[in-house]
N, C-alpha and C positions, 0 to 999 in steps of 0.2 A: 628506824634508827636515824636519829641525826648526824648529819656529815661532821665532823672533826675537823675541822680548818684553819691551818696558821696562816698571819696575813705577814707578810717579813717586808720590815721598810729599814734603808741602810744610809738616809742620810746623818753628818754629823755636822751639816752649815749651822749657825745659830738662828737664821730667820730662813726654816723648813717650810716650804711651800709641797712637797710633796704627801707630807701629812694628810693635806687635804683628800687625796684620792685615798690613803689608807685609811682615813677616815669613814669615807663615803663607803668604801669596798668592805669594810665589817659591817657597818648599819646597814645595808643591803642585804647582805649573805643571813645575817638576822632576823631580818627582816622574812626573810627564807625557811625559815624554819634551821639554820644550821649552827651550830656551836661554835664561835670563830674567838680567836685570839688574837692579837696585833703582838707579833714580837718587833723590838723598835730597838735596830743594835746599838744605839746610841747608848740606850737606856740597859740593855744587855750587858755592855761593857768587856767584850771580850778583847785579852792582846793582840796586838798583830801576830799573824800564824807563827807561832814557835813550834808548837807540839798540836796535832791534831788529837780529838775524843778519844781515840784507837789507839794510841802511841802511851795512852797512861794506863799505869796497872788500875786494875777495878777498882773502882772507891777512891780514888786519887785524885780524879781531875777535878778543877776548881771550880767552887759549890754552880753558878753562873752556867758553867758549860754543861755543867751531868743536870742539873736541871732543866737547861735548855734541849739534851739531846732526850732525857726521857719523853718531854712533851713531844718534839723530832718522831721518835718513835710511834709515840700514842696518835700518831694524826693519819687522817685519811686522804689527805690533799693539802697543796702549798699553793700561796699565792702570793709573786715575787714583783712589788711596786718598786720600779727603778726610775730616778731620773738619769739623765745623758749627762754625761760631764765630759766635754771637748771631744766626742763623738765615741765615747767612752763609758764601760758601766763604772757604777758608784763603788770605789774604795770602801767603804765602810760595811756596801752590802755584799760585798765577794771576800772581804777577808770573817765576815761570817759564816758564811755558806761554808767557806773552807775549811774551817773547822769538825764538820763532820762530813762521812762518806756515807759508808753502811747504815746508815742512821735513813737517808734518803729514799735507798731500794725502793722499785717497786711502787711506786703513788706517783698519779697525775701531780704535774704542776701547770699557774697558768702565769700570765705575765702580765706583767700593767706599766706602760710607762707614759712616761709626762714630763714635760720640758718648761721653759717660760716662753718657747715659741711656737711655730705651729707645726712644726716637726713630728713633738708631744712625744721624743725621746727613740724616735721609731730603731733608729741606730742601734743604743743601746739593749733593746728590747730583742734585736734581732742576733745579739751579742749572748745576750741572757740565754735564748734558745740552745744554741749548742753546749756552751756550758753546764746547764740543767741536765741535758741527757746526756752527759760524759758521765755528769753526778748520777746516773741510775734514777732518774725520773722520767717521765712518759709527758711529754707538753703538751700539749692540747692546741691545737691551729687557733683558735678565738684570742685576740691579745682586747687589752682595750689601753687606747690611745688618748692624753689629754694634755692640749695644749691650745691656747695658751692657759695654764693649768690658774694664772690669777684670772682668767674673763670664763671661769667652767665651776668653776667651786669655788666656796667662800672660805673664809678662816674656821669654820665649822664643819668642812666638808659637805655641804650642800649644796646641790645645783644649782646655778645663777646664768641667765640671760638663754641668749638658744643656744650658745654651746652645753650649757647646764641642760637643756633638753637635749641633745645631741646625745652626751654621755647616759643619761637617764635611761633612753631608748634605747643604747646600748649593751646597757648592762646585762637582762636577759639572757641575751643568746653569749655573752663571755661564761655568764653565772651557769646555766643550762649545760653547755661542755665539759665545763669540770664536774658536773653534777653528775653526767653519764659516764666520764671515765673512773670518776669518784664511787659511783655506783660498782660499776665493772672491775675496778680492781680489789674491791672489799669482798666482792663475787669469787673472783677467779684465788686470792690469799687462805678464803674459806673453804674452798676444794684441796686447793694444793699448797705445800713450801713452795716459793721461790727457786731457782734450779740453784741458786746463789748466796 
């Protein structure tokens, strides 16, 4: 069975350099044999948090959000590409996320950040972690890191010079983590409900 994978990117600058890494990060996962999606909140278009999924009666909430939250549901694992904004996660990608909760439970997520310096967002990324498992996801230790994100990938997302090898070589073992916890929670959902 192949893995179900959302790739979630939350910038809304007009010249998006973080693209590149969600780019790369599904052509890989593909590559893999796994089923992957880029949701790209820009392109999503949700308000700023007014009402969360759970706050509208059934059928109610707006076409964008209950189609975002059935796919939420239907996936077996997340993979959340942040860039740093003033040693800060992206606005655009947190007031996504916030919109649903329960929607979360229960599934690995992994984190990808990247900067325009050589940081490659680690801040952020470290930011992401406790947030995601407040949200009821399970993190996985493997992040991957990239910056400077224009001398790592091109405007296609593909690897360029030896950071583009750097990244390359890395991917594996981020790709492999989620793949075991991605593994193991489709396992353990199939024996049992959640206690929650």
């Amino acid at each position: 069975m192949a893995d179900q994978i959302l790739v979630f990117y939350g910038s809304y600058r007009s010249d998006r350099m973080g693209i590149r890494l969600a780019t790369f990060i599904v052509s890989e996962l593909r590559t893999r044999g796994s089923n992957v999606e880029l949701i790209d909140a820009k392109a999503v278009g949700l308000p700023m948090l007014d009402r969360m999924y759970k706050e509208y009666p059934t059928g109610t909430a707006p076409p964008a959000m209950e189609a975002l939250a059935a796919k939420i549901k239907a996936a077996d694992a997340f993979i959340f590409v942040t860039g740093e904004y003033n040693w800060g996660m992206q606005p655009g990608l947190k007031n996504l996320t916030d919109h649903f909760l329960e929607e979360w439970f229960w599934r690995p997520a992994a984190i990808a950040s990247y900067s325009a310096g050589r940081l490659s967002g680690a801040r952020s990324s470290f930011i992401w972690h406790g947030t995601l498992s407040e949200m009821g996801m399970i993190v996985v230790s493997s992040t991957l890191a990239v910056g400077p994100i224009a001398q790592t990938l091109d405007a296609n997302g593909k690897p360029i010079g030896e950071l583009g090898t750097v990244i390359k070589k890395a991917f594996p073992r981020f790709a492999d983590d989620l793949a075991w916890w991605t593994e193991a929670g489709r396992a353990q959902r199939g024996r049992s409900q959640p206690p929650y």
